[in-house]
C-alpha positions as CSV (number, residue, x, y, z in Angstrom):
1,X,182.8,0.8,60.6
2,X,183.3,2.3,58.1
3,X,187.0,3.4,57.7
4,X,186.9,5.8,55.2
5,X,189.9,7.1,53.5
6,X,190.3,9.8,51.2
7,X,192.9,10.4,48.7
8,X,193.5,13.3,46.5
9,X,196.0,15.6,44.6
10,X,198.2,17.7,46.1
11,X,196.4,20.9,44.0
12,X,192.8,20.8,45.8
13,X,194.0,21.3,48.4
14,X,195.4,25.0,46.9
15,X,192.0,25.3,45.7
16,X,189.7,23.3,48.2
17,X,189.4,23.7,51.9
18,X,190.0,19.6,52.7
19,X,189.5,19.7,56.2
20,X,185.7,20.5,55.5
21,X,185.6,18.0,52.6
22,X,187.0,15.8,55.2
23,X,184.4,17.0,57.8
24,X,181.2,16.7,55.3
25,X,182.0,13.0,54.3
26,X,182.3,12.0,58.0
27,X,179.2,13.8,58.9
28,X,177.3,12.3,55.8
29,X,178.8,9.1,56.4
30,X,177.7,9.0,60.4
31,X,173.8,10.3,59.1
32,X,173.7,7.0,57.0
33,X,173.7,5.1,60.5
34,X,176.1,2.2,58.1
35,X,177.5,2.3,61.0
36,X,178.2,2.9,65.0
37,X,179.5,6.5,65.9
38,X,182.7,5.2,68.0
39,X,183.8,3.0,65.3
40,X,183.6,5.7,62.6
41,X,186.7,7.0,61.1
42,X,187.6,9.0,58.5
43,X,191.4,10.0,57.5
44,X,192.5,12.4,54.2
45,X,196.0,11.7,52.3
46,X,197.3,14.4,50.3
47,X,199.2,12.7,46.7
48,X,202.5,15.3,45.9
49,X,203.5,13.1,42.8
50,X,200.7,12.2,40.2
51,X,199.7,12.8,36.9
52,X,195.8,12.7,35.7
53,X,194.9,12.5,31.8
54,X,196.7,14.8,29.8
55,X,199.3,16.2,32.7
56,X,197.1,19.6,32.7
57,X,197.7,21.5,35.9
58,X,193.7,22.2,36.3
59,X,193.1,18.2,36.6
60,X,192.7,16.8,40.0
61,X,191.4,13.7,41.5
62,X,189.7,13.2,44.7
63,X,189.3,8.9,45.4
64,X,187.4,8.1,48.7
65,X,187.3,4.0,49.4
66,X,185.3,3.0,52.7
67,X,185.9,0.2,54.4
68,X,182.8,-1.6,55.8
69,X,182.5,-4.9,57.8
70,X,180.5,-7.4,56.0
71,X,177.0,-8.1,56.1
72,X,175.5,-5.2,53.9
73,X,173.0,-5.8,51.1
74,X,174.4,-4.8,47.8
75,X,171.7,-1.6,48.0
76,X,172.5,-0.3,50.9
77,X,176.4,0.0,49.6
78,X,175.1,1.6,46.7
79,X,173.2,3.8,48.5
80,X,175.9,5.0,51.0
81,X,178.5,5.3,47.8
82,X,175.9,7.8,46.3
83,X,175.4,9.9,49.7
84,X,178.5,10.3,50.7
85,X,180.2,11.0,47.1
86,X,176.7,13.6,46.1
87,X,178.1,15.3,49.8
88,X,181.7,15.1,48.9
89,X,181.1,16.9,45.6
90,X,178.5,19.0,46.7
91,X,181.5,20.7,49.4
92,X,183.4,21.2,46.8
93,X,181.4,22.9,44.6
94,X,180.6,25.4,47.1
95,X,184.2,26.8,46.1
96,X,185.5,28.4,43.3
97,X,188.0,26.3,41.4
98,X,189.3,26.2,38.0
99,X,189.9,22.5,38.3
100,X,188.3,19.5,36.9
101,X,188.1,17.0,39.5
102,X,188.1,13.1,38.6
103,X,185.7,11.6,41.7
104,X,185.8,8.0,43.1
105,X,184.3,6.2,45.8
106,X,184.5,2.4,46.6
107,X,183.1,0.3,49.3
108,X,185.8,-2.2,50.4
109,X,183.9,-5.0,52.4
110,X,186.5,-6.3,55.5
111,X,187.0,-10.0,55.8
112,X,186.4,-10.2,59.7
113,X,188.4,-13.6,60.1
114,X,191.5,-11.6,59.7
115,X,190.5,-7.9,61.1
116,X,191.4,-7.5,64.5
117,X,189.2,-4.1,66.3
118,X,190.7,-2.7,69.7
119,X,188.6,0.2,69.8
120,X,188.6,2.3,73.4
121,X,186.9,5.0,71.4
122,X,184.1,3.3,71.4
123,X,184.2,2.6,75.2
124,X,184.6,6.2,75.9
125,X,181.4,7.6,74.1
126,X,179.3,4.3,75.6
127,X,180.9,5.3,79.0
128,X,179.8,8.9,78.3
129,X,176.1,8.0,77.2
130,X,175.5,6.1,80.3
């Protein structure tokens, strides 16, 4: 873990280059060592149909959740929330945009007893290290 998914309106990505937002928050989320490389993953869903405050083409919203297995203290979620979305943001304003962007992040903790993990991912990069 963590699964993190990102979620935004379909006009940063006319503004915005995703793939590296998409890029910086699985780097910045691996650097936190929340959790093991071969179970980090970290997907991006673009939102065609939405409508944010006033309807004003220049609004956007960018929502990233992550989905962690239990066991974290409440500070180190807080901490990781606050990385990741400083990162996030930080990417972005590396490009010039005329659009006010609405940020979320959540942690989502997984309830293990019904989460079942068939990763060969992970195999492959402990096969590789050995």
């Amino acid at each position: 873990m963590p699964h993190i998914i990102i979620e935004y309106s379909a006009n940063v990505a006319d503004h915005h280059d995703v793939d590296a937002l998409i890029a910086v928050i699985h780097e910045t989320a691996t650097a936190t060592h929340i959790g093991p490389l071969g179970a980090m993953r970290t997907r991006a869903t673009s939102r065609e149909q939405y409508r944010i405050a006033d309807g004003h083409t220049d609004n956007a919203m960018i929502s990233i959740i992550a989905r962690l297995g239990p066991g974290r203290e409440p500070e180190e979620k807080t901490a990781f929330i606050n990385t990741v979305l400083d990162a996030a943001e930080a990417q972005v304003a590396t490009e010039d945009s005329p659009l006010a962007i609405a940020w979320s992040m959540e942690v989502q903790e997984i309830d293990a007893q019904f989460r079942v993990n068939r990763n060969h991912v992970a195999a492959r990069l402990k096969k590789e290290k050995s």
